[in-house]
PDB file of N, CA, C and O in Angstrom:
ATOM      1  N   UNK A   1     116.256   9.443 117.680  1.00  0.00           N
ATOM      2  CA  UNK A   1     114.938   9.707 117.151  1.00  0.00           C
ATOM      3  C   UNK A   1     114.276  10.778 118.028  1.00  0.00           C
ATOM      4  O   UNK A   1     114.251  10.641 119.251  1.00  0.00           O
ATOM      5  N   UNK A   2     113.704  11.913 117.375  1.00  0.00           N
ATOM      6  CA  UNK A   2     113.374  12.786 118.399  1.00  0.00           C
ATOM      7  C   UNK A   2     112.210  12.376 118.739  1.00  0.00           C
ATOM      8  O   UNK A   2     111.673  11.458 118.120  1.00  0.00           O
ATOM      9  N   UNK A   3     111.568  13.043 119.879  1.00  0.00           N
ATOM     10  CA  UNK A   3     110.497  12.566 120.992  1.00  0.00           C
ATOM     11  C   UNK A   3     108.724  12.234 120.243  1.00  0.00           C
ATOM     12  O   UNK A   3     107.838  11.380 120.287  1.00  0.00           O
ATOM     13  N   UNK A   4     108.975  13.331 119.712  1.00  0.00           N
ATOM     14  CA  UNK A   4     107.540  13.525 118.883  1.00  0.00           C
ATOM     15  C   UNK A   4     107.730  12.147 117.816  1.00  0.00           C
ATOM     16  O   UNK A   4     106.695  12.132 117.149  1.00  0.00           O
ATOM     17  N   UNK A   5     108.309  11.396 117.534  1.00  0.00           N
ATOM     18  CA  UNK A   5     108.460  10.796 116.655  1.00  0.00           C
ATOM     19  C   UNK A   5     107.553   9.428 117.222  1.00  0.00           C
ATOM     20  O   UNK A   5     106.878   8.671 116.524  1.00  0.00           O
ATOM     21  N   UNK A   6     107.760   9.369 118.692  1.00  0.00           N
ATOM     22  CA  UNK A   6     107.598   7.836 119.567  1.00  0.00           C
ATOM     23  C   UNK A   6     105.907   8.506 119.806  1.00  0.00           C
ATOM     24  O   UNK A   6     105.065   7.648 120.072  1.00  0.00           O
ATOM     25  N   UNK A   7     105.493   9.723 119.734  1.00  0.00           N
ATOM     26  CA  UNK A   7     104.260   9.940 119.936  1.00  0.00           C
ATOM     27  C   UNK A   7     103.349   8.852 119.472  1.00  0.00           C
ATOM     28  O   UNK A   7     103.644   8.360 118.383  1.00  0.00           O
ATOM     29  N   UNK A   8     101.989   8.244 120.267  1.00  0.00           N
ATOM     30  CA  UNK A   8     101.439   7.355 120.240  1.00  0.00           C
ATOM     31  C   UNK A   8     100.320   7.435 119.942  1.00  0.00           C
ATOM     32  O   UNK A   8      99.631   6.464 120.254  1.00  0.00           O
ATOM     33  N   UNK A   9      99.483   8.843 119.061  1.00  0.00           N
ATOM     34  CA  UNK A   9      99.054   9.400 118.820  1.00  0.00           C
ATOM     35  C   UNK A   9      97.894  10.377 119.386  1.00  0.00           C
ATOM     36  O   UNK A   9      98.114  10.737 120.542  1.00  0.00           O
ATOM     37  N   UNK A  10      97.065  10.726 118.984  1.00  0.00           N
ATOM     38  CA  UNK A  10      95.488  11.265 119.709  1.00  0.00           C
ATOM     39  C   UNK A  10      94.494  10.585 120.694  1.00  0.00           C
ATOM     40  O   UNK A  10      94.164  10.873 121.845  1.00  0.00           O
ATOM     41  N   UNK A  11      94.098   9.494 119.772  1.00  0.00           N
ATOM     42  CA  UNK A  11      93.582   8.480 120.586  1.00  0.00           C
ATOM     43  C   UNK A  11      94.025   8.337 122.140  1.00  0.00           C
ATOM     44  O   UNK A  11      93.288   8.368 123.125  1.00  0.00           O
ATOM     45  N   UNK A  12      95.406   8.173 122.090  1.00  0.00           N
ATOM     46  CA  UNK A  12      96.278   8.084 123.305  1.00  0.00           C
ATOM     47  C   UNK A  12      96.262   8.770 124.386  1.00  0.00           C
ATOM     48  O   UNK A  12      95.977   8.480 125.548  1.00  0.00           O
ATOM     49  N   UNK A  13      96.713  10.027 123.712  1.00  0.00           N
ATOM     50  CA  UNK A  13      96.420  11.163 124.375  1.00  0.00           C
ATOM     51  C   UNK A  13      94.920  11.778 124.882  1.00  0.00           C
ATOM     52  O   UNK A  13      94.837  12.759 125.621  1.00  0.00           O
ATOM     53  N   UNK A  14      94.463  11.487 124.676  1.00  0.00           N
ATOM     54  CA  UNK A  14      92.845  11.854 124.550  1.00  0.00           C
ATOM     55  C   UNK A  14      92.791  10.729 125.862  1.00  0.00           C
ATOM     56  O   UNK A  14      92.789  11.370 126.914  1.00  0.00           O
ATOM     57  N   UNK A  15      92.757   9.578 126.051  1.00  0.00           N
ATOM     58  CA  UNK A  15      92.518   8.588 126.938  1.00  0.00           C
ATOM     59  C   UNK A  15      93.083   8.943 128.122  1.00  0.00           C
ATOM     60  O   UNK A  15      92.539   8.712 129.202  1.00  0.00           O
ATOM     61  N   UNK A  16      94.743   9.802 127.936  1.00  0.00           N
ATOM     62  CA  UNK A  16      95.577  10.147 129.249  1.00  0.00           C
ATOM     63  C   UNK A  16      94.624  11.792 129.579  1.00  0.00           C
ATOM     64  O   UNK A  16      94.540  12.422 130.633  1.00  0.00           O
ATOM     65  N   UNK A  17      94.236  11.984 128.703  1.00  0.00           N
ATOM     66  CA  UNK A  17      93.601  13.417 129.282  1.00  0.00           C
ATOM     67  C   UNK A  17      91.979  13.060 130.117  1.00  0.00           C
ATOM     68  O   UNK A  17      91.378  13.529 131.083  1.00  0.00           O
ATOM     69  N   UNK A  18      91.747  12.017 129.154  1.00  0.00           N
ATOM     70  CA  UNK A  18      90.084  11.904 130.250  1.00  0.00           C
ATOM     71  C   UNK A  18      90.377  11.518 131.684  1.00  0.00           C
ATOM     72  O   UNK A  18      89.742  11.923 132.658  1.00  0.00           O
ATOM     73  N   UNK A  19      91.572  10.559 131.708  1.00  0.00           N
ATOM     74  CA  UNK A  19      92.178   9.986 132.811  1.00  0.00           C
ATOM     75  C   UNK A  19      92.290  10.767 133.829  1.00  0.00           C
ATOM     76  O   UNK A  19      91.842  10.420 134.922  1.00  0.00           O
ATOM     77  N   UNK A  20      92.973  12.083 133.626  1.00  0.00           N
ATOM     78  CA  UNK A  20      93.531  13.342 134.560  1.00  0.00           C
ATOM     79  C   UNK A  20      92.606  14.476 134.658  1.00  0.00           C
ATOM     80  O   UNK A  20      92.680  15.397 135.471  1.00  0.00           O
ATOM     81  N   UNK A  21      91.620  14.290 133.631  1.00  0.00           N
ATOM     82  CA  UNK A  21      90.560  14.959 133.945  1.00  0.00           C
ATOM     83  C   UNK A  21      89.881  14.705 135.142  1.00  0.00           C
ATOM     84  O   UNK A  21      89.736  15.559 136.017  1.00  0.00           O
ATOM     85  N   UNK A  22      89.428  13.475 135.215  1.00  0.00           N
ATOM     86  CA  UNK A  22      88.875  12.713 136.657  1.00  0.00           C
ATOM     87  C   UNK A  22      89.511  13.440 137.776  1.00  0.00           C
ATOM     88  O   UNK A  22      88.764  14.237 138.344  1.00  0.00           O
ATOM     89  N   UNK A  23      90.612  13.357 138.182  1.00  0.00           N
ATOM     90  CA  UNK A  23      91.031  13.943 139.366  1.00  0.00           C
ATOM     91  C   UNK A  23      91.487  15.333 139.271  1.00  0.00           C
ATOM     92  O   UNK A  23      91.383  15.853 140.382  1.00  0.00           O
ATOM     93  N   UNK A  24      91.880  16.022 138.530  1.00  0.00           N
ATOM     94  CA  UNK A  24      92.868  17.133 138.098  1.00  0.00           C
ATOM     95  C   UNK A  24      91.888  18.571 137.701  1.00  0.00           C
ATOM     96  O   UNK A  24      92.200  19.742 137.918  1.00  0.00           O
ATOM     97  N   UNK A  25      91.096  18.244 137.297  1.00  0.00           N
ATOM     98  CA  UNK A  25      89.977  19.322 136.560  1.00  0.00           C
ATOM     99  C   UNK A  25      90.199  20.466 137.635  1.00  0.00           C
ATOM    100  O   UNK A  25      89.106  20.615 138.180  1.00  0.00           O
ATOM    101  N   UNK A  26      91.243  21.458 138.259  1.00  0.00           N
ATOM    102  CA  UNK A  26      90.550  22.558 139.567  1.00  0.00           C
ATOM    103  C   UNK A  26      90.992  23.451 138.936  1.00  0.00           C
ATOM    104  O   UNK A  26      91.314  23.497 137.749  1.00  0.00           O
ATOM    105  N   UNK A  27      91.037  24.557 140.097  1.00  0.00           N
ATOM    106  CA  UNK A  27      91.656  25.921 139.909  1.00  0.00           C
ATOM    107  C   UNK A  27      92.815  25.438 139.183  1.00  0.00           C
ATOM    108  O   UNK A  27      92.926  25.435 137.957  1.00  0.00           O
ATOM    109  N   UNK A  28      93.752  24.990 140.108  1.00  0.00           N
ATOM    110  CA  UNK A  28      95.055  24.947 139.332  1.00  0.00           C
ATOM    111  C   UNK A  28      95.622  24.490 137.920  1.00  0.00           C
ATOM    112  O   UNK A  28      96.616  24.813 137.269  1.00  0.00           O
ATOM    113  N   UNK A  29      94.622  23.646 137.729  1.00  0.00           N
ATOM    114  CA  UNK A  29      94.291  23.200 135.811  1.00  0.00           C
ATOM    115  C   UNK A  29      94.487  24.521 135.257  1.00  0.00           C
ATOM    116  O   UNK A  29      95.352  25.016 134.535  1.00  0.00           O
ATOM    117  N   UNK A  30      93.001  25.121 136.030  1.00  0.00           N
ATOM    118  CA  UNK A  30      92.924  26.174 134.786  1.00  0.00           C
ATOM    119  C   UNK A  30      93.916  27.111 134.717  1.00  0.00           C
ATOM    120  O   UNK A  30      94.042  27.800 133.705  1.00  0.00           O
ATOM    121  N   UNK A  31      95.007  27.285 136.149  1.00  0.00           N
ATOM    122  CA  UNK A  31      95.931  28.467 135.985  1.00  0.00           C
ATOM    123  C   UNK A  31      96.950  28.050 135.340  1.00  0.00           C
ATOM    124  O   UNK A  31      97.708  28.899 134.871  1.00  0.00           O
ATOM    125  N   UNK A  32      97.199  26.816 135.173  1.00  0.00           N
ATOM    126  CA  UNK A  32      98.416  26.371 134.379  1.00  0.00           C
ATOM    127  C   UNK A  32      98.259  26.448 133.147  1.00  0.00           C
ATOM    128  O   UNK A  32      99.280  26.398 132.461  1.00  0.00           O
ATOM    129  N   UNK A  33      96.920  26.595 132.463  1.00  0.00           N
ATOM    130  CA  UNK A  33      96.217  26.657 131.016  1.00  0.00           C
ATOM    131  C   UNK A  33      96.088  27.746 130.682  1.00  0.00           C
ATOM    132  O   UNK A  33      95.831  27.949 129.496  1.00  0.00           O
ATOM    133  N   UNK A  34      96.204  28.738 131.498  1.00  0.00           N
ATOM    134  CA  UNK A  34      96.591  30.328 131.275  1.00  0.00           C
ATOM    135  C   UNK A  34      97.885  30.396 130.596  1.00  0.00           C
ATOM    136  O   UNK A  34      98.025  30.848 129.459  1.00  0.00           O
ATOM    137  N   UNK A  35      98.960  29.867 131.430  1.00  0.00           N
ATOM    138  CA  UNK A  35     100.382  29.719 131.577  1.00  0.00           C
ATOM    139  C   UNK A  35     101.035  28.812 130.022  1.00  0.00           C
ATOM    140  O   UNK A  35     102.189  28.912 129.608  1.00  0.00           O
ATOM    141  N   UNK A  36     100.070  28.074 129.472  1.00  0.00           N
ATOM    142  CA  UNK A  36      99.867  26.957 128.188  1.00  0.00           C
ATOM    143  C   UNK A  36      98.668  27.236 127.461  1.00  0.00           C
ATOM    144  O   UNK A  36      97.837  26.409 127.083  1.00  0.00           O
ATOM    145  N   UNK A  37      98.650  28.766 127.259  1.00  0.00           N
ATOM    146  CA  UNK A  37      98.006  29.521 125.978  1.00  0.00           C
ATOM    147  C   UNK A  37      96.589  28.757 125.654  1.00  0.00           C
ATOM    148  O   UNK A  37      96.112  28.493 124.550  1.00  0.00           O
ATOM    149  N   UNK A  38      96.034  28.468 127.046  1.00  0.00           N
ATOM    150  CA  UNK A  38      94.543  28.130 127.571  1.00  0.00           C
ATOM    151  C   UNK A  38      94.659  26.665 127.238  1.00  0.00           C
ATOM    152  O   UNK A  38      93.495  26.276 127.140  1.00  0.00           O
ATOM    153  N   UNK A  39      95.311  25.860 127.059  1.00  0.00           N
ATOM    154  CA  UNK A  39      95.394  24.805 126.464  1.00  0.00           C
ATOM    155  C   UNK A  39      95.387  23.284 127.903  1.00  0.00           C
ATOM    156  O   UNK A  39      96.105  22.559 128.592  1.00  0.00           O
ATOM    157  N   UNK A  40      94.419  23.530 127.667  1.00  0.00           N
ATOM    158  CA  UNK A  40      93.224  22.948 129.218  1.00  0.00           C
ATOM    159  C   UNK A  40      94.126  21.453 129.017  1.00  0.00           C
ATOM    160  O   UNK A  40      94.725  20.947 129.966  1.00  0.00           O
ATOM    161  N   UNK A  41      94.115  20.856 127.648  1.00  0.00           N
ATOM    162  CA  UNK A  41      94.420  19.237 128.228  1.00  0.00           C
ATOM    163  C   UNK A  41      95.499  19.086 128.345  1.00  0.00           C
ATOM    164  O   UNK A  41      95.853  17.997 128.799  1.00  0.00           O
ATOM    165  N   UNK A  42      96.222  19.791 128.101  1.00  0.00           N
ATOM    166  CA  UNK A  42      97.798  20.155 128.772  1.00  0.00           C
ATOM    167  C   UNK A  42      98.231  20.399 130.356  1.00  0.00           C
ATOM    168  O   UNK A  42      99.053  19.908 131.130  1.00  0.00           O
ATOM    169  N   UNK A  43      97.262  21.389 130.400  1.00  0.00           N
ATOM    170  CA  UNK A  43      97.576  21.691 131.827  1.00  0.00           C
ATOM    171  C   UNK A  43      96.669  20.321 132.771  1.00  0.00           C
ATOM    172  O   UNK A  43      97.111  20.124 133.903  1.00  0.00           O
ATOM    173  N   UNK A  44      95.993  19.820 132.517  1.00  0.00           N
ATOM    174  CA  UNK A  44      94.916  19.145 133.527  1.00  0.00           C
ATOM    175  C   UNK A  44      96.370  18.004 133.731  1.00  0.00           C
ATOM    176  O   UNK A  44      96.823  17.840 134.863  1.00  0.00           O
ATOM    177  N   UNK A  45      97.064  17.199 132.387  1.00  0.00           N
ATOM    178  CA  UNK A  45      97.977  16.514 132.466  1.00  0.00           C
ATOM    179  C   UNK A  45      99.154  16.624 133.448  1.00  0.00           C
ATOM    180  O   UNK A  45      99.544  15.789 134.264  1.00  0.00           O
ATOM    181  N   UNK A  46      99.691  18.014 133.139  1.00  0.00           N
ATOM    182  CA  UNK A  46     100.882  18.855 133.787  1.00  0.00           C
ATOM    183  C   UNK A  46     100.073  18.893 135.080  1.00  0.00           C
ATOM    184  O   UNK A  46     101.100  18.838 135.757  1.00  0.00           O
ATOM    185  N   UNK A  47      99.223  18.934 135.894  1.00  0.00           N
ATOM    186  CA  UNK A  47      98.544  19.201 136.756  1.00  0.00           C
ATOM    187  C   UNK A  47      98.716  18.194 137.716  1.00  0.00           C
ATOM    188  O   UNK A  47      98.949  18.388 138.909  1.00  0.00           O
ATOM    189  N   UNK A  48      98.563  16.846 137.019  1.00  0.00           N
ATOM    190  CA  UNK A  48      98.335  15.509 137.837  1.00  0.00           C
ATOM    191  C   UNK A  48     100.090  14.879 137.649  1.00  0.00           C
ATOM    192  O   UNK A  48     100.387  13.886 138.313  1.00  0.00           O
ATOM    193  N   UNK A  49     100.693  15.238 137.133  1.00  0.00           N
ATOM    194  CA  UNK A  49     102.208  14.838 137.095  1.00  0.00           C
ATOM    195  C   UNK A  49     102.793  15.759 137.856  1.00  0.00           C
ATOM    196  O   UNK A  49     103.421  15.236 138.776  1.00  0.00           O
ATOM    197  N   UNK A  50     102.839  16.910 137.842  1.00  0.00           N
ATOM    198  CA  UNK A  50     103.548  17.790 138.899  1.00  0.00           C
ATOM    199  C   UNK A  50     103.368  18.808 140.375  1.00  0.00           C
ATOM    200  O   UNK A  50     104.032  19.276 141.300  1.00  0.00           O
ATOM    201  N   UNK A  51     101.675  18.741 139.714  1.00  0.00           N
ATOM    202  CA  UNK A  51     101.379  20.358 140.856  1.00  0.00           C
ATOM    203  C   UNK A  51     101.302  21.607 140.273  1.00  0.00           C
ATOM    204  O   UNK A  51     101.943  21.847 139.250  1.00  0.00           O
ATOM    205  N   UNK A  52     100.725  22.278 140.701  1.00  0.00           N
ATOM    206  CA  UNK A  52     100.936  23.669 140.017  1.00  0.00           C
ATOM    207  C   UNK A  52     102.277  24.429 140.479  1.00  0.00           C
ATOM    208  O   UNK A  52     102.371  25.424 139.760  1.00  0.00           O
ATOM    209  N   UNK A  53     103.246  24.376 141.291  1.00  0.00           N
ATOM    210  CA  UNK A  53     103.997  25.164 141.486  1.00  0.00           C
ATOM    211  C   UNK A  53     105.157  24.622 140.897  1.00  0.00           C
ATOM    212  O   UNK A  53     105.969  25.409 140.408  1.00  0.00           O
ATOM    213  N   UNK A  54     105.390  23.299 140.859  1.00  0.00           N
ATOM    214  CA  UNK A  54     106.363  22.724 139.893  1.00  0.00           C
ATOM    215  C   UNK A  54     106.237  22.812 138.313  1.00  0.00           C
ATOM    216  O   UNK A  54     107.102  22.893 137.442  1.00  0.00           O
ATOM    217  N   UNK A  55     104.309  22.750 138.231  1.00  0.00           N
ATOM    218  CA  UNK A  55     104.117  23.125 136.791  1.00  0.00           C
ATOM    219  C   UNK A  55     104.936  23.852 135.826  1.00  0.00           C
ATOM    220  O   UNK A  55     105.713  23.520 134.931  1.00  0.00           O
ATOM    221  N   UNK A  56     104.304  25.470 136.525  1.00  0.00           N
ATOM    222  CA  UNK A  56     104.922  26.844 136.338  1.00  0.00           C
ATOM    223  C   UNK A  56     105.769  26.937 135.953  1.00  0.00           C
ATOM    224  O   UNK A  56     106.122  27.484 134.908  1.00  0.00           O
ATOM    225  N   UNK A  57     106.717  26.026 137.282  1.00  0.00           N
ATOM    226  CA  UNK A  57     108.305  26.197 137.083  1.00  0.00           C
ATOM    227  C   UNK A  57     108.581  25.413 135.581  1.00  0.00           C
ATOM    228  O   UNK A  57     109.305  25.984 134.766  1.00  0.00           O
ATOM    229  N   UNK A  58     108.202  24.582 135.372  1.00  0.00           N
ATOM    230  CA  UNK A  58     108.604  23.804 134.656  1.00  0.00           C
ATOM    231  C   UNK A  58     108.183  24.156 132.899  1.00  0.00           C
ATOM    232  O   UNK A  58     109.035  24.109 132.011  1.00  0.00           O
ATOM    233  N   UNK A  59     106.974  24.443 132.696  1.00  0.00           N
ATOM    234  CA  UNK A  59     106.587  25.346 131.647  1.00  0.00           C
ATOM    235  C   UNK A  59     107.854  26.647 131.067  1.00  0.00           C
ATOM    236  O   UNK A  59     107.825  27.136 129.938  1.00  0.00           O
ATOM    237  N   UNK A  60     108.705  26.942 131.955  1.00  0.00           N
ATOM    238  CA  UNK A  60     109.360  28.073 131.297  1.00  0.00           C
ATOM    239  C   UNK A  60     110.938  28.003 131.377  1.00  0.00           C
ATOM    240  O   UNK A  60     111.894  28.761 131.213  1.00  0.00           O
ATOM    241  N   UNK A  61     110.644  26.400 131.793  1.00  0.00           N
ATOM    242  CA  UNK A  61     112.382  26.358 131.818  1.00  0.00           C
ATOM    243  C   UNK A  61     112.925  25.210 130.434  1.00  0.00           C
ATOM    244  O   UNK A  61     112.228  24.470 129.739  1.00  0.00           O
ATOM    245  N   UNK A  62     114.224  25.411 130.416  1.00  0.00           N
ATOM    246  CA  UNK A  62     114.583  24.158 129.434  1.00  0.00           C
ATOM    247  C   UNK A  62     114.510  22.582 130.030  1.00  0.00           C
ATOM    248  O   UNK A  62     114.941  22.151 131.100  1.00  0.00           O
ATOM    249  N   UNK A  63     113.862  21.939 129.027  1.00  0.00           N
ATOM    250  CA  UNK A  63     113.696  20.623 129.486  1.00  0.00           C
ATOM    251  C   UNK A  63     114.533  19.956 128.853  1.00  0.00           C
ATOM    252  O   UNK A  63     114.618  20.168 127.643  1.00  0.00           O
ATOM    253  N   UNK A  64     115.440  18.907 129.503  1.00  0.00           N
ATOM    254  CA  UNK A  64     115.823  18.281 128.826  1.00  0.00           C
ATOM    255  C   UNK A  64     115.362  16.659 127.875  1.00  0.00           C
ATOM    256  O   UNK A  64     116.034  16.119 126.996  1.00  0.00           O
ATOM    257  N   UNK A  65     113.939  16.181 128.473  1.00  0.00           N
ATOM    258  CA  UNK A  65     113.541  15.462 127.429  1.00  0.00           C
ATOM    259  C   UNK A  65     112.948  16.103 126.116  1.00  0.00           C
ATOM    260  O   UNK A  65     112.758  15.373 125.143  1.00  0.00           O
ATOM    261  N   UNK A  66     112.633  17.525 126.055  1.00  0.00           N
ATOM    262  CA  UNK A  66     111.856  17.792 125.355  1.00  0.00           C
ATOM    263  C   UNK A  66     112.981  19.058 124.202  1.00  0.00           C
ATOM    264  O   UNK A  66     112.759  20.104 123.593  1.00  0.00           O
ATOM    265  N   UNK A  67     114.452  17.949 124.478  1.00  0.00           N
ATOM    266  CA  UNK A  67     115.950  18.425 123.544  1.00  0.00           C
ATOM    267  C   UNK A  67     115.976  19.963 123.745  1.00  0.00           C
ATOM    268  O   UNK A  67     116.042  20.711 122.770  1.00  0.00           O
ATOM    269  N   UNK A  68     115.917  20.474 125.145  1.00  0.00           N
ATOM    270  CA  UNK A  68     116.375  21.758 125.791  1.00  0.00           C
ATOM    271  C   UNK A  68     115.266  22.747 125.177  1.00  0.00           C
ATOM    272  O   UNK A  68     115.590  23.833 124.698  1.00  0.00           O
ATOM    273  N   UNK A  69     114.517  22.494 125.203  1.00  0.00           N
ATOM    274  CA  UNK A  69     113.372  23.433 124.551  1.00  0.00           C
ATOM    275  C   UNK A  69     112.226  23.912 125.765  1.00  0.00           C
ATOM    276  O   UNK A  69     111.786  23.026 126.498  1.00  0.00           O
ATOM    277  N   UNK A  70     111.943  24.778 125.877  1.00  0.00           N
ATOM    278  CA  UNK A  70     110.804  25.332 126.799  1.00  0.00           C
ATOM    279  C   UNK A  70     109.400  24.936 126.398  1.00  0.00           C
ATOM    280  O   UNK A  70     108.960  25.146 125.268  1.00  0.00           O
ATOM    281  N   UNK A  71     108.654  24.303 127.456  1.00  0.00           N
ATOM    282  CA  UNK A  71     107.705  23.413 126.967  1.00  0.00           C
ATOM    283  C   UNK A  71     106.811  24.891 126.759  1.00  0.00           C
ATOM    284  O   UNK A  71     105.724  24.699 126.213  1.00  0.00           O
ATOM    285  N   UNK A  72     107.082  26.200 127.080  1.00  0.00           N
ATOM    286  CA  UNK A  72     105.992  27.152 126.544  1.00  0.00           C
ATOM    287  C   UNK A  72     106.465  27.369 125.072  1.00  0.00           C
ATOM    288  O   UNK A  72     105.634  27.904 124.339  1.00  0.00           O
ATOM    289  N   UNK A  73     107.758  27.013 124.487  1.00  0.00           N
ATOM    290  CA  UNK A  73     108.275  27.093 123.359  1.00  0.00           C
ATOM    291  C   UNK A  73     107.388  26.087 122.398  1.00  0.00           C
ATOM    292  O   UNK A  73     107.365  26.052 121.168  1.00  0.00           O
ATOM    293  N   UNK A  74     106.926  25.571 123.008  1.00  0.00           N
ATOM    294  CA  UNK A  74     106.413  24.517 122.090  1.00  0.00           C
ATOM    295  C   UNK A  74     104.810  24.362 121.570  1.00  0.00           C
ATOM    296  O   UNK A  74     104.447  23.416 120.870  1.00  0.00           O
ATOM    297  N   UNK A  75     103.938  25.413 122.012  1.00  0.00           N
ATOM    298  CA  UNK A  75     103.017  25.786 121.738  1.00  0.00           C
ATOM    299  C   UNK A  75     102.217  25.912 120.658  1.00  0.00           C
ATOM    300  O   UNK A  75     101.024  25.673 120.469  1.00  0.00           O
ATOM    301  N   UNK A  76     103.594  26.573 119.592  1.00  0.00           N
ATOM    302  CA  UNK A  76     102.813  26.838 118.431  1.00  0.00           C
ATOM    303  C   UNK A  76     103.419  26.118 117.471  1.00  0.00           C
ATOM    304  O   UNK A  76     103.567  26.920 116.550  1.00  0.00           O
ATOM    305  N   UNK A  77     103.929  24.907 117.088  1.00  0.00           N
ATOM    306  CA  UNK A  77     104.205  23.988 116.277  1.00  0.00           C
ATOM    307  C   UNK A  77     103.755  22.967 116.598  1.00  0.00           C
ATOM    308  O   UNK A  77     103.809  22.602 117.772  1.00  0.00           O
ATOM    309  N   UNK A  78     103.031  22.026 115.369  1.00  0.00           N
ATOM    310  CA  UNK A  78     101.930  20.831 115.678  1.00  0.00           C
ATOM    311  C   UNK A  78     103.013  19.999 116.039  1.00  0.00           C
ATOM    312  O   UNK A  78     102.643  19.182 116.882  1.00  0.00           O
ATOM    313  N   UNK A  79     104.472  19.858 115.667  1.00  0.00           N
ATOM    314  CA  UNK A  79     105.403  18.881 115.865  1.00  0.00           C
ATOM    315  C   UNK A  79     106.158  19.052 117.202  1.00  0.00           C
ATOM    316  O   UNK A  79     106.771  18.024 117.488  1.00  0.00           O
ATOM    317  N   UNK A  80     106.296  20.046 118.104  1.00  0.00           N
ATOM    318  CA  UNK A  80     106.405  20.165 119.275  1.00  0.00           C
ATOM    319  C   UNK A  80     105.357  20.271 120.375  1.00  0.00           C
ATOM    320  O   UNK A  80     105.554  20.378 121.585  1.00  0.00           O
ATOM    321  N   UNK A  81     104.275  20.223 119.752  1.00  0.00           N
ATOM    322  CA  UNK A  81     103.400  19.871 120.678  1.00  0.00           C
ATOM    323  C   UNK A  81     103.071  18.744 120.898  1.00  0.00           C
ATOM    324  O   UNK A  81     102.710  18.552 122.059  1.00  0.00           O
ATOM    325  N   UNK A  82     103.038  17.587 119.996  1.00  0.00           N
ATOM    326  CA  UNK A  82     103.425  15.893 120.227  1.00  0.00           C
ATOM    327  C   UNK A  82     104.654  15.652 120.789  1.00  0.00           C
ATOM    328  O   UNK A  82     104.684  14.698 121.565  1.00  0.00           O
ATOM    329  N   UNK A  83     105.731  16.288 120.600  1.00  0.00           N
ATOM    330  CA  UNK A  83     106.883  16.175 121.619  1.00  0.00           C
ATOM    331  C   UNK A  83     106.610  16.624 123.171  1.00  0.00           C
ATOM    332  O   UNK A  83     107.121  16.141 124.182  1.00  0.00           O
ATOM    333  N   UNK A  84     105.589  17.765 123.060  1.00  0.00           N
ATOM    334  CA  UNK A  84     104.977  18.114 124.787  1.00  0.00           C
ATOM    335  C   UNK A  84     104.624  16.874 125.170  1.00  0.00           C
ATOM    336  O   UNK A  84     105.172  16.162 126.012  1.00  0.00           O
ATOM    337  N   UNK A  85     103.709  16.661 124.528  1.00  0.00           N
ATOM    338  CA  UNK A  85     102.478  15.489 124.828  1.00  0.00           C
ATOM    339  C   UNK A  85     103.181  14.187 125.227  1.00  0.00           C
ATOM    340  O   UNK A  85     102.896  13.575 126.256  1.00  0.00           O
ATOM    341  N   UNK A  86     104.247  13.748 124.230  1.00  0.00           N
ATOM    342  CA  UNK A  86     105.145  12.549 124.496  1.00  0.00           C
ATOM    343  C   UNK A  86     105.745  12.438 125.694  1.00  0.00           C
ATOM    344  O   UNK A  86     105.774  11.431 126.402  1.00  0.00           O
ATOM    345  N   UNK A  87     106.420  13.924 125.996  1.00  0.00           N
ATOM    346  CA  UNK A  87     106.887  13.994 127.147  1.00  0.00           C
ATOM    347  C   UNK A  87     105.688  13.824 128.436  1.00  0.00           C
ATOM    348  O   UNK A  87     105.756  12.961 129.311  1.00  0.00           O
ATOM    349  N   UNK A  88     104.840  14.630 128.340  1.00  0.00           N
ATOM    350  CA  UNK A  88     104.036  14.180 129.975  1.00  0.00           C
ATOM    351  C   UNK A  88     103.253  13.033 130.020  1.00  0.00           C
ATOM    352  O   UNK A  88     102.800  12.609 131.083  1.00  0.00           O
ATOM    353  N   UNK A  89     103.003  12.339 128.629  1.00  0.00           N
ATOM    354  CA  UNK A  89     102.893  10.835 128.800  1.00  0.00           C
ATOM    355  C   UNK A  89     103.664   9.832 129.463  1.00  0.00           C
ATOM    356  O   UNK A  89     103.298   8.682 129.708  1.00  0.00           O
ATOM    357  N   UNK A  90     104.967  10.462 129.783  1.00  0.00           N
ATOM    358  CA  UNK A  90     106.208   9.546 129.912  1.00  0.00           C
ATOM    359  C   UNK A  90     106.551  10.224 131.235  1.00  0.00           C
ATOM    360  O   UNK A  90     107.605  10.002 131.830  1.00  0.00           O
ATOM    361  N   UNK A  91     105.641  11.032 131.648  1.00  0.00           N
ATOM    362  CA  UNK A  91     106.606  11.421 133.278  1.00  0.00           C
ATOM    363  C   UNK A  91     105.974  10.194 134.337  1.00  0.00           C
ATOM    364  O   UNK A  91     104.795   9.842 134.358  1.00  0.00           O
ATOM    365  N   UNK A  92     106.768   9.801 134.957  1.00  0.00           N
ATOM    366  CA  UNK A  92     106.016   9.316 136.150  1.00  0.00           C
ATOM    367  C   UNK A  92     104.860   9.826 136.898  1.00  0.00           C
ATOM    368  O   UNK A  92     104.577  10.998 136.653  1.00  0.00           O
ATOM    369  N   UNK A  93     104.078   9.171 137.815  1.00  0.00           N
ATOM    370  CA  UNK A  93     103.070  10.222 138.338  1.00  0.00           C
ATOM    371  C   UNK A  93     103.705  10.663 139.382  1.00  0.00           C
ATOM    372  O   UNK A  93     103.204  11.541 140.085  1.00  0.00           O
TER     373      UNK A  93
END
């Protein structure tokens, strides 16, 4: 079953973003949201799971939860962007 499928929806997401907002909101949010086509509740997430320098890295490489796809690949389809989302719901902190 692919990833986006187990997505848990908005609500969800919305709750993990106010969450990481609390601590995460800095510079480095916003440079990773440069890096994720300004896409702030992405990066604030990616922010508090990795760092910004692992971010980066990680934004432009193939992932393998996210079925070898580049999480900057995934930007502009509503169905890979719930597969983003699924995925940094599911990283450890």
């Amino acid at each position: 079953m692919p990833l986006e499928d187990e997505y848990p929806g908005d609500a969800d997401w919305q709750s993990t973003v106010a969450l990481y907002r609390e601590d995460y909101l800095d510079d480095d949010a916003h440079t990773l949201a440069k890096a994720l086509c300004g896409d702030l509740d992405l990066a604030v997430v990616l922010r508090g799971k990795r760092g910004l320098k692992e971010g980066l890295w990680w934004i432009d490489h193939k992932v393998p939860a996210l079925d070898n796809v580049r999480p900057a690949d995934c930007l502009e389809d509503p169905r890979l962007i719930k597969r983003l989302r699924t995925a940094l719901m599911s990283m450890p902190y």
